[in-house]
NUTISE-519046 format. One line per field, with one value per residue: residue number from 1; chain; z, y, x of N, C-alpha, C in turn. Coordinates in pm, whole numbers, always signed. Each point is the difference from the previous one (the first is absolute). Example, Ala and Ser with C-alpha at 12.3 -4.5 7.8 and 13.67 -1.06 7.14 Angstrom:
! NUTISE-519046
i	[1, 2];
ch	[A, A];
n.Z	[+780, -72];
n.Y	[-569, +105];
n.X	[+1319, -35];
ca.Z	[+0, +6];
ca.Y	[+119, +119];
ca.X	[-89, +82];
c.Z	[+0, +73];
c.Y	[+120, +109];
c.X	[+90, -77];
END
This chain:
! NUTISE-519046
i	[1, 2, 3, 4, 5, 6, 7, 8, 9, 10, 11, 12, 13, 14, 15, 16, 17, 18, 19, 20, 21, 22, 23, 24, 25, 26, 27, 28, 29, 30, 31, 32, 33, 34, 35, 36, 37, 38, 39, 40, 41, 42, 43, 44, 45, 46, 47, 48, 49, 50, 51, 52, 53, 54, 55, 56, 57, 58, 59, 60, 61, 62, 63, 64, 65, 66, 67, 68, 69, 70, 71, 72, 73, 74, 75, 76, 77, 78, 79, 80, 81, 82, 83, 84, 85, 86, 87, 88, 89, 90, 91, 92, 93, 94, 95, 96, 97, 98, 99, 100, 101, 102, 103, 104, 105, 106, 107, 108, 109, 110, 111, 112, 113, 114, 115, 116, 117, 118, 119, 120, 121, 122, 123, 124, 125, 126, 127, 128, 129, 130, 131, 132, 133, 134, 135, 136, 137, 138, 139, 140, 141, 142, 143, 144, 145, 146, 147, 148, 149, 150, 151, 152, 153, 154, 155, 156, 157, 158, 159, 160, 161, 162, 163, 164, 165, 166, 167, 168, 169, 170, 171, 172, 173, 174, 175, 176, 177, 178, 179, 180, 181, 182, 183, 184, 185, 186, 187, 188, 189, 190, 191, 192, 193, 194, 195, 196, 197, 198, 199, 200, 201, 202, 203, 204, 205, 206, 207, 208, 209, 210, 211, 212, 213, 214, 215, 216, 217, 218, 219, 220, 221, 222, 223, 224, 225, 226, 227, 228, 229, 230, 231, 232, 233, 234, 235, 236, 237, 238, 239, 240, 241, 242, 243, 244, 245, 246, 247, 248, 249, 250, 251, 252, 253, 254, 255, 256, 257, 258, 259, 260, 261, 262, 263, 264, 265, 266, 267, 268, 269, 270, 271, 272, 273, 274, 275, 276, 277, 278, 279, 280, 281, 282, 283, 284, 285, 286, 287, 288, 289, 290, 291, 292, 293, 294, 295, 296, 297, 298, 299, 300, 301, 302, 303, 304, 305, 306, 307, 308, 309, 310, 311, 312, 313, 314, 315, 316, 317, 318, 319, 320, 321];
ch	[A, A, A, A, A, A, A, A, A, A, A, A, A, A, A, A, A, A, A, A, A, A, A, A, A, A, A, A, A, A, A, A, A, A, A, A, A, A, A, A, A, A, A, A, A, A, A, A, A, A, A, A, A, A, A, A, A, A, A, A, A, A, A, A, A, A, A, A, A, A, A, A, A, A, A, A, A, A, A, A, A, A, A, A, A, A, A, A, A, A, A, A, A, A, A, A, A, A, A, A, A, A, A, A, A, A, A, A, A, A, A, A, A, A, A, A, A, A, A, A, A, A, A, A, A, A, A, A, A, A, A, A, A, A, A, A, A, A, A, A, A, A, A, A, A, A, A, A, A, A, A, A, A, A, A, A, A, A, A, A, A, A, A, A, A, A, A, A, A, A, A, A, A, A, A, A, A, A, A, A, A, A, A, A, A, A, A, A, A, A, A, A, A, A, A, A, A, A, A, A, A, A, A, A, A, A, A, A, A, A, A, A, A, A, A, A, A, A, A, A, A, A, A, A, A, A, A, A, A, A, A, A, A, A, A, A, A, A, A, A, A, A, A, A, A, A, A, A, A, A, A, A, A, A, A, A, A, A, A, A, A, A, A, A, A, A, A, A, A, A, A, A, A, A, A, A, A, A, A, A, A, A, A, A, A, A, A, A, A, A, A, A, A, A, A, A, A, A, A, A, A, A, A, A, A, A, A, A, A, A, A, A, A, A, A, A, A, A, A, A, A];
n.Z	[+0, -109, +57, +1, +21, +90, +33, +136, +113, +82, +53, -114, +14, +141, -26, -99, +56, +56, -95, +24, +125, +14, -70, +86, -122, +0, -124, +122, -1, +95, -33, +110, -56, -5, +113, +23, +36, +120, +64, -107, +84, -46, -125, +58, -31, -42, +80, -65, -62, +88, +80, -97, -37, +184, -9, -38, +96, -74, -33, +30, +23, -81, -52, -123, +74, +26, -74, +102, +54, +75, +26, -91, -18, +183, +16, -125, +26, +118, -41, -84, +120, +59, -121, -2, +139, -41, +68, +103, +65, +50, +14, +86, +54, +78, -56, +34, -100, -52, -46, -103, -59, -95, +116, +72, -121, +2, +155, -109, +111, -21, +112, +36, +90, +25, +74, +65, +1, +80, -121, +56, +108, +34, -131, -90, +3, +56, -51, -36, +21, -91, -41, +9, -94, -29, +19, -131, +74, -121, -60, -98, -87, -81, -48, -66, -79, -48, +41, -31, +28, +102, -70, -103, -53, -42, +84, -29, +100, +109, +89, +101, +83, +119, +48, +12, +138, -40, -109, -121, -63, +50, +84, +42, -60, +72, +103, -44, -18, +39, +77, -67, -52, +128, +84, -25, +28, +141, -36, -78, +81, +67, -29, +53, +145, +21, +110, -84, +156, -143, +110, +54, -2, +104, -39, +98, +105, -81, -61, +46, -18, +14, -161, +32, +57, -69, -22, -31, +22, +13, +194, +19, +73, -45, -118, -6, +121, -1, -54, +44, +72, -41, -21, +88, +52, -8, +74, -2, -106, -51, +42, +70, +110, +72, +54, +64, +13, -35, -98, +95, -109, +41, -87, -8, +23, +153, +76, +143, +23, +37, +59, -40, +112, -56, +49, +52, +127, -55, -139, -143, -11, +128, +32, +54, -55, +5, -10, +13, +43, -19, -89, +138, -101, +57, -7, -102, +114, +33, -178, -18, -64, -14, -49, -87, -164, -59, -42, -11, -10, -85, +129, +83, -11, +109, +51, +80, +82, -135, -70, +142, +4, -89, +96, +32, +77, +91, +104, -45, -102, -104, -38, -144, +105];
n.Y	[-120, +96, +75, +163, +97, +20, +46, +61, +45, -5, +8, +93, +15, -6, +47, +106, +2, -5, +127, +57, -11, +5, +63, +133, +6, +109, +46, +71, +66, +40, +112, +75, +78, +10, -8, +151, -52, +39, +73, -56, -33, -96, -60, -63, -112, -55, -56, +77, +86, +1, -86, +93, +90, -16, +23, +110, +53, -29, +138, -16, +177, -24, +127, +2, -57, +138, -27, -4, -17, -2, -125, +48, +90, -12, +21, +124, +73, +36, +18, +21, +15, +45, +170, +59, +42, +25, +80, -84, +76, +69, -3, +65, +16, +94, -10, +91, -97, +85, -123, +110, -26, +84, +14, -24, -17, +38, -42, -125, -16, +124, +94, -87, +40, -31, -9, +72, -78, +24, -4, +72, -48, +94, +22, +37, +133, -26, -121, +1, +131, +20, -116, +73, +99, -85, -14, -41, -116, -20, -21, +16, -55, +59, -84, +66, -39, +89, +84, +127, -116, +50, -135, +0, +0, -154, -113, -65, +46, -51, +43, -37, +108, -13, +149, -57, -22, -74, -9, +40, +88, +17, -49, +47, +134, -52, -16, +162, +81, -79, +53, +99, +6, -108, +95, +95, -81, -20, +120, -22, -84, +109, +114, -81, -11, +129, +21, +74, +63, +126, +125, +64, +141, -27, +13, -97, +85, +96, -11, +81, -18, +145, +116, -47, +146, +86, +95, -77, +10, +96, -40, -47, +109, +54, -94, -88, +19, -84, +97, +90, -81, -14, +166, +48, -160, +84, +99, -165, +26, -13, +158, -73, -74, +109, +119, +89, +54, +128, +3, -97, -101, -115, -100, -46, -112, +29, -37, -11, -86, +60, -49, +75, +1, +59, +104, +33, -13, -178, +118, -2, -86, +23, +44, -48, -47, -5, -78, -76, -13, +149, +111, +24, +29, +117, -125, +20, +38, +94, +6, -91, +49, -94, +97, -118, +71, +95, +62, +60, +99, -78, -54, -121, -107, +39, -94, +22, -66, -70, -16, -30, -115, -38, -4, +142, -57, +106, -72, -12, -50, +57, -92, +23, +52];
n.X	[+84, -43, +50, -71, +127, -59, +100, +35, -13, +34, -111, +4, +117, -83, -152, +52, +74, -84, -28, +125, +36, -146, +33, -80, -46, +72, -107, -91, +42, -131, +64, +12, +33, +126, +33, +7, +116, +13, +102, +63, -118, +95, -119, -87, +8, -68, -48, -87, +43, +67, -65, -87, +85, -53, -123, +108, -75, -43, -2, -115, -12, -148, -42, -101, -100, -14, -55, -125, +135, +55, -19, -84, +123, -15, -128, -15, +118, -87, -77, +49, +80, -96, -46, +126, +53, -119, +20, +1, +98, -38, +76, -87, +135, -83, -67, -124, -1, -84, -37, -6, -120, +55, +69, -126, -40, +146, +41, +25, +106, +32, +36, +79, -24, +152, -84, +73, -123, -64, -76, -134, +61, -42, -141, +61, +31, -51, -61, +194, +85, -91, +64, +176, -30, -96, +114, +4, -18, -76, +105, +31, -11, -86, -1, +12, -101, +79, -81, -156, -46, -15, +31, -60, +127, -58, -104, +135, +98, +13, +111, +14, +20, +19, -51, +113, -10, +106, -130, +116, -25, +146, -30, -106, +57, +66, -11, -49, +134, +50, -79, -10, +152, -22, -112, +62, +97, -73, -33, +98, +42, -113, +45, +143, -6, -61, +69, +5, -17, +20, +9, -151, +57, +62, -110, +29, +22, -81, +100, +45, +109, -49, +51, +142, -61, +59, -107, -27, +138, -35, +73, -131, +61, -117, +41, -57, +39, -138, -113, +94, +55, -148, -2, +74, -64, -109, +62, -3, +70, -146, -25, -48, -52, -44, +60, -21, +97, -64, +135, +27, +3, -77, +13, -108, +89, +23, -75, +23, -133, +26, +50, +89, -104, +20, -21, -122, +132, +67, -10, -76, +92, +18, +136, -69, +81, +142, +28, +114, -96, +11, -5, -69, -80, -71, -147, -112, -144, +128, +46, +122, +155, +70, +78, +22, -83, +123, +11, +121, -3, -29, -113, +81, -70, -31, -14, -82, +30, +37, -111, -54, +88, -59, -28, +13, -53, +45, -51, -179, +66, -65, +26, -1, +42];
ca.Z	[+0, -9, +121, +8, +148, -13, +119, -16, +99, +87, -6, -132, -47, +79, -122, -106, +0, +36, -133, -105, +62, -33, -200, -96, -133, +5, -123, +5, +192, -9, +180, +20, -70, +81, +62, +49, +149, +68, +34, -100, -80, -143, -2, +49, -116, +146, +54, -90, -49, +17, -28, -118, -86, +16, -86, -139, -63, -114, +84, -59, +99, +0, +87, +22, -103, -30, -135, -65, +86, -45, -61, -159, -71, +13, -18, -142, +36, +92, -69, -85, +60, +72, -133, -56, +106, -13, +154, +40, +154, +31, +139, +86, +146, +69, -130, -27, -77, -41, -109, -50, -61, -50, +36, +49, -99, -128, -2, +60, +151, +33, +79, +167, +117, +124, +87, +158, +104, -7, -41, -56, +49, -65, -96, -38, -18, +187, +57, +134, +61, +50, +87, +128, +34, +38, +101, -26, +30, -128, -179, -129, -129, -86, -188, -14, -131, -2, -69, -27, +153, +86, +72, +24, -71, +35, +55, -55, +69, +129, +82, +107, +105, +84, +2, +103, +26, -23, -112, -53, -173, -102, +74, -47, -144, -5, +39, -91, -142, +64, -25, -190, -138, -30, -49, -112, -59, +48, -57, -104, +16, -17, -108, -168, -50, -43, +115, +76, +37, +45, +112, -51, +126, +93, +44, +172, +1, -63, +65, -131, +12, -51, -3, +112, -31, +136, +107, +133, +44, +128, +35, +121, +139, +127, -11, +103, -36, -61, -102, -34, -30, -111, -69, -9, -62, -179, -121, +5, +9, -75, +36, +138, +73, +10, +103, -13, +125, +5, -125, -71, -48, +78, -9, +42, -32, +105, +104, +80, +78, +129, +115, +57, -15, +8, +13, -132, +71, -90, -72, -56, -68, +109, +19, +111, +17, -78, +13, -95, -70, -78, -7, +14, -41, +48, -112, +27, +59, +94, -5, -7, -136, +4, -94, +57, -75, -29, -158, -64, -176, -48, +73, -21, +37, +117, +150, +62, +106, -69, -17, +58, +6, -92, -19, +135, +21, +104, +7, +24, -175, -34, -177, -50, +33];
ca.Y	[+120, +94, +137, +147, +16, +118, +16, +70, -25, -64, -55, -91, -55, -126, -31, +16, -120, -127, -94, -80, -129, -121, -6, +18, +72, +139, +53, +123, +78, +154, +58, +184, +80, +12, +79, +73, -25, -20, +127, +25, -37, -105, -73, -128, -77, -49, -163, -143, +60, -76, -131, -58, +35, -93, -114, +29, +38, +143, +108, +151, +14, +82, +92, -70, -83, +3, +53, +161, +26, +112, -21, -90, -88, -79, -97, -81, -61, -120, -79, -55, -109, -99, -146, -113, -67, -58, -104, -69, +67, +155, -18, +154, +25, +113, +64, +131, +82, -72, -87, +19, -111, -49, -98, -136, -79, -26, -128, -84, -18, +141, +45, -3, +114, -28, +143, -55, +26, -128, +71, +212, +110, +78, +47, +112, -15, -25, -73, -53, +94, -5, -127, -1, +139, -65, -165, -101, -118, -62, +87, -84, -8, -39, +47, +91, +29, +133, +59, +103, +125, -26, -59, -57, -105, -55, +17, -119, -59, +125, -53, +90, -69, +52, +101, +15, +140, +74, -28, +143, +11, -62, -116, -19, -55, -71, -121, -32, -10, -141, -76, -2, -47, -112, -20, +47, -134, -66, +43, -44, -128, -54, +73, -130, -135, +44, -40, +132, -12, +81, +36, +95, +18, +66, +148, +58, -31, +61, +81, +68, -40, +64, -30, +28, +112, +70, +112, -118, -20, +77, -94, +119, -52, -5, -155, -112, -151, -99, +56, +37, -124, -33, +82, -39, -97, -12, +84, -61, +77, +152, +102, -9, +67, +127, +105, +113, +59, +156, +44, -125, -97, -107, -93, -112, -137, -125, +44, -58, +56, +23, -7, +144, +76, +188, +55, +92, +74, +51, -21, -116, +12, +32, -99, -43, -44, -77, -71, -47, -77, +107, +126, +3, +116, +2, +3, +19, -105, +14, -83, +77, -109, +26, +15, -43, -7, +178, +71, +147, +23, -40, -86, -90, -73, -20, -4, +115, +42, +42, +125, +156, +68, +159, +123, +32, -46, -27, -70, +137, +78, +16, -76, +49, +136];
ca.X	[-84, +99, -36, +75, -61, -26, +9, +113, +44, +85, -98, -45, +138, -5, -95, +98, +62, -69, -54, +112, -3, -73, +13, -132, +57, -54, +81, -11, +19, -55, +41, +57, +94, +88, -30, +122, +25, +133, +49, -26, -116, +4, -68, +52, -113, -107, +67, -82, +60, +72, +2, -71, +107, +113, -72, -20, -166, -36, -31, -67, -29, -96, -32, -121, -71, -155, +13, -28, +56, +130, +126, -21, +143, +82, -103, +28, +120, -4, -147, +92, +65, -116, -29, +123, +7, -128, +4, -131, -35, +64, +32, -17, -9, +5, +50, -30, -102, -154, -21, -107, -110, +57, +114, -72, -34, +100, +43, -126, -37, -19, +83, +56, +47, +42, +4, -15, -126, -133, -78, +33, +65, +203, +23, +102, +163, +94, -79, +32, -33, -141, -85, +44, -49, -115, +35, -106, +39, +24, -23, +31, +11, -66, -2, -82, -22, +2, -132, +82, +19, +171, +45, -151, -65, -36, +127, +30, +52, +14, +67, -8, +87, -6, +72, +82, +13, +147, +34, +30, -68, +140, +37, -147, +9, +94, -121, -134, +40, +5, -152, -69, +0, -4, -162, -30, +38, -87, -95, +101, +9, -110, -41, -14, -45, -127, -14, +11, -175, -64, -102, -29, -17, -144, +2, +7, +32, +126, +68, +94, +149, +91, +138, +33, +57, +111, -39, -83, +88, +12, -101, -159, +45, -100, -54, +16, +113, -18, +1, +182, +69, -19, +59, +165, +12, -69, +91, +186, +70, -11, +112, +65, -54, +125, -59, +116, +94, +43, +5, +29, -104, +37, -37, -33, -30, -23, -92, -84, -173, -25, -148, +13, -64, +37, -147, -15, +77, +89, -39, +24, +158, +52, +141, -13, +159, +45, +118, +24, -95, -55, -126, -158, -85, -97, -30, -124, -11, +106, +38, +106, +34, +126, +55, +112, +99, -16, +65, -19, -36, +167, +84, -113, -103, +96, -50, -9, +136, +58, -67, -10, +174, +14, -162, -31, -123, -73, -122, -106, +6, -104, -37, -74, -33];
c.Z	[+0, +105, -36, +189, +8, +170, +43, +177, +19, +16, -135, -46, +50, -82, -93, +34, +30, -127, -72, +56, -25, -171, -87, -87, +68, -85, +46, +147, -37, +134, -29, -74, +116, +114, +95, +149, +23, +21, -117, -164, -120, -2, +12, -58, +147, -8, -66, -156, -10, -28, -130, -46, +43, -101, -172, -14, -51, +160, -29, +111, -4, +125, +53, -142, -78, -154, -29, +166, -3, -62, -105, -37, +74, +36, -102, -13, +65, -84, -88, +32, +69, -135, -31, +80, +3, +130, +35, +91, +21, +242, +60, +122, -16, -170, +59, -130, +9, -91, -99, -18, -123, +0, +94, -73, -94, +32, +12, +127, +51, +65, +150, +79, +146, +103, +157, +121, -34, -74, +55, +102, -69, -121, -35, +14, +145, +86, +122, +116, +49, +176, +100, +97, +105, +94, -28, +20, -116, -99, -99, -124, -87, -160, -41, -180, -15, -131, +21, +147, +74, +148, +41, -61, +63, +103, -37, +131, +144, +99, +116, +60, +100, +34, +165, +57, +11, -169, -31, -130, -60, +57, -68, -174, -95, +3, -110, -145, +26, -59, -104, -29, -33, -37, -156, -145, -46, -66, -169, -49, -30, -112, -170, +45, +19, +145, +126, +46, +120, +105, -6, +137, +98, +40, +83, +32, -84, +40, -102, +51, -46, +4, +141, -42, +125, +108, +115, +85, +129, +52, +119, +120, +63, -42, +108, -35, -120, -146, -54, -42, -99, -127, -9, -73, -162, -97, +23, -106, -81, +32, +111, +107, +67, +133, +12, +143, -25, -146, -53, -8, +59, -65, +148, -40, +67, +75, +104, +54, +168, +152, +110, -18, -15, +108, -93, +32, -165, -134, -90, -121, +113, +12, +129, +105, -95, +34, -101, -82, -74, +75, +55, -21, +65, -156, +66, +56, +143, +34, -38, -130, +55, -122, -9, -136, -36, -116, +32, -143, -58, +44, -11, +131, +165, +135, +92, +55, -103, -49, +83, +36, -104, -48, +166, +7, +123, +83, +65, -132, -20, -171, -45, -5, -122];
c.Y	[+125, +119, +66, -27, +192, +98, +102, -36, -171, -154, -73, -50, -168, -97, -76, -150, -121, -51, -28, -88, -110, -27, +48, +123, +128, +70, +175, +51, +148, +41, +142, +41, +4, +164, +54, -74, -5, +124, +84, +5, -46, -5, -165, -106, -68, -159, -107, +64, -73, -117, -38, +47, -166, -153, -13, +32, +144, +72, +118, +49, +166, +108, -28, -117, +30, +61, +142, +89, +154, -52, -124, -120, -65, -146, -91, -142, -160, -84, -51, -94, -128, -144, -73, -131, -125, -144, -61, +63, +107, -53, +156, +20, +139, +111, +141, +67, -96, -31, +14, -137, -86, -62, -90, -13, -101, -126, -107, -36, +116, +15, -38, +69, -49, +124, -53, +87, -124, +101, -63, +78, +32, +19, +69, -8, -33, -78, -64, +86, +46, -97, -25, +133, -20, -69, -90, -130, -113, +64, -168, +17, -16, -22, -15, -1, +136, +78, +135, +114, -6, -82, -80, -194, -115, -98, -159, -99, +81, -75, +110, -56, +165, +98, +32, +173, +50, +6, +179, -42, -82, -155, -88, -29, -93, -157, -28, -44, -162, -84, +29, -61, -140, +3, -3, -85, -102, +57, +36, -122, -29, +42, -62, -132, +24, -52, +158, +1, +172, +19, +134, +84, +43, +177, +76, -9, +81, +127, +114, +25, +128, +39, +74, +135, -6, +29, -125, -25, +82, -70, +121, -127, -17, -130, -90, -54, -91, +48, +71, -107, -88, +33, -38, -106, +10, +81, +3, -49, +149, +19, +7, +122, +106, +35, +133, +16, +97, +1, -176, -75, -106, -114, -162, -82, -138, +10, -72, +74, +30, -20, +119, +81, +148, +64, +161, +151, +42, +6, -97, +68, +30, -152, -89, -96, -46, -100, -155, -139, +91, +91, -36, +108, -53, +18, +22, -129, -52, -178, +9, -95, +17, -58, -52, -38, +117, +49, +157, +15, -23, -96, -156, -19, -52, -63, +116, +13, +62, +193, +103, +3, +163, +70, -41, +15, +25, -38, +154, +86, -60, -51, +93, +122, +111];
c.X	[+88, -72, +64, -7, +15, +55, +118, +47, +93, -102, -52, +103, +36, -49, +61, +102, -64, -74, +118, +51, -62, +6, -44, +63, -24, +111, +31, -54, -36, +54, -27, +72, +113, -1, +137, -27, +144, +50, +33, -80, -6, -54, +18, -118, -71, +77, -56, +38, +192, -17, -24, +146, +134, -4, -48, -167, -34, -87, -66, -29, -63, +12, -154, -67, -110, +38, -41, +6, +85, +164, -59, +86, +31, -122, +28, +93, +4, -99, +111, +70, -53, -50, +102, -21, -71, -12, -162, -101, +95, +15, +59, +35, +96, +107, +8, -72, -160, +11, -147, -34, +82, +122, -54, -33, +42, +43, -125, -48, -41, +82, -16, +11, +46, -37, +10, -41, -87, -95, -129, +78, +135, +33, +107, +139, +107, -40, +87, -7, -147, -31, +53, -16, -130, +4, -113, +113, +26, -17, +7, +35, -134, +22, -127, -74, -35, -113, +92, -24, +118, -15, -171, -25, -11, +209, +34, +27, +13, +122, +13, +161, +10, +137, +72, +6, +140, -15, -25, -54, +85, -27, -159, +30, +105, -123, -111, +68, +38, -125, -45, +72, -9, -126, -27, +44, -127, -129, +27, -101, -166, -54, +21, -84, -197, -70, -45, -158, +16, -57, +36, +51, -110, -63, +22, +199, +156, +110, +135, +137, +51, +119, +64, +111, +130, -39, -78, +158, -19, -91, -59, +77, -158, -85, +54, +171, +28, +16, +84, +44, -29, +4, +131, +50, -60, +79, +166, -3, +3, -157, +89, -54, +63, -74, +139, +20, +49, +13, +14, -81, +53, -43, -31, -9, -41, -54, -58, -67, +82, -95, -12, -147, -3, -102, -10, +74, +64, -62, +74, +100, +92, +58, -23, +121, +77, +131, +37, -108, -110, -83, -122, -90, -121, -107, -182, -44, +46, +38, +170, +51, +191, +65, +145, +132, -81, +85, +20, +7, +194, +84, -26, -67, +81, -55, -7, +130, +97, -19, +44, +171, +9, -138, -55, -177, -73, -107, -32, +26, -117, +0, -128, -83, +29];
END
């Protein structure tokens, strides 16, 4: 069975190898256009992008698909390649563009969609971050037969597995990218041998994953404990959760719940002690969070004790003020 696969993160690249691994023909790889990163802002090709070049695979990589879009030529372009290609199934995890009608159409199986959440929760673009943001307890994998809504279509296959409370977006997506791409083999697999049994999703029950901006990084000292920390843990490792100390930005990365009751003496972002097992902030709820891996801007990633040797911290400073 020949497959386009269609994808750009870290996550669809997992994908990506697991269908050349198992044998399956893929004459053509849709990704992002290459994008400026790094201190000196190269442009840098995406990881599924890589892999398809590591793998001699032809590479197109549309601005958009829609033909009567803003970018025409480069639709055109892709429709062209898709017909050469002339693959069985188009296979979708976490691309970034919408797939007009006419690119679900083109392959006889139609188009795949690895997405990870249990649908319907967690539609959209951040579905891992979303669910630990939530402290929701199980997420999964769905594939997905992809229609033209987002993220509506019917569902092929479902796997769950359960969300550790030391698990970070990086650690969580590591696990889910794990669990598709063997699914998705498996739903390959049903789709030639005419074994596939559709389910529709449920109406209840739904939910939206949006994209995850910068500006959600500053963390509201006056949330619960619980709810900081889950933040903290949902935006590891981008954007990375923050708070300030006068002109400096502070990154957060580690965190223990505290059983330090505060009272409402001390307000909330107030330093309540510190010593070498980390930072205690007084948090909403008079409830408290200790902070026990920290960042300055330029720096790395440090255990507290480490940290405050070079950034003076006094307990009764005030975070986020």
């Amino acid at each position: 069975m020949k497959v386009v696969f269609a994808g750009t993160p870290e996550f669809a690249r997992t994908a990506l190898q697991h269908l050349l691994d198992a044998g399956f023909s893929v004459p053509l790889v849709l990704t992002q256009p290459d994008r400026p990163a790094g201190r000196g802002l190269k442009l840098q090709a995406s990881p599924v992008k890589q892999c398809a070049l590591d793998h001699g695979i032809a590479v197109a990589q549309p601005r958009s698909l829609r033909l009567d879009g803003k970018y025409p030529e480069d639709a055109a372009t892709a429709r062209d390649a898709l017909r050469q290609a002339d693959a069985e199934v188009m296979v979708v995890a976490a691309y970034g563009l919408i797939l007009p009608q006419w690119v679900l159409d083109l392959p006889r199986y139609g188009c795949l969609n690895i997405h990870a959440s249990l649908l319907p929760r967690w539609r959209g673009a951040a579905p891992i971050h979303r669910a630990i943001e939530a402290g929701d307890a199980t997420t999964g994998v769905t594939i997905m037969q992809m229609d033209a809504g987002l993220d509506t279509g019917a569902m092929l296959l479902t796997r769950s597995l359960a969300i550790a409370d030391t698990d970070t977006t990086a650690s969580l997506h590591d696990r889910l990218a794990a669990l598709g791409g063997p699914m998705v083999l498996e739903a390959l697999q049903q789709a030639g041998q005419g074994t596939r049994q559709p389910v529709v999703q449920p109406a209840e029950g739904i939910t939206y994953a949006h994209k995850i901006e910068k500006a959600e990084s500053n963390i509201d000292w006056s949330l619960p404990a619980t709810t900081i920390g889950q933040r903290i843990r949902a935006f590891d490792p981008f954007p990375g959760a923050s708070t300030t100390f006068g002109a400096d930005v502070i990154k957060l990365w580690s965190y223990e719940i505290d059983s330090y009751q505060h009272t409402d003496l001390k307000g909330c972002g107030h330093i309540l002690s510190i010593n070498d097992a980390g930072i205690t902030v007084a948090c909403g709820d008079n409830t408290a969070l200790r902070l026990t891996v920290l960042q300055r801007a330029g720096g790395k990633r440090l255990a507290a004790a480490d940290f405050l040797r070079g950034f003076d911290l006094p307990p009764g400073s005030v975070l986020g003020a």
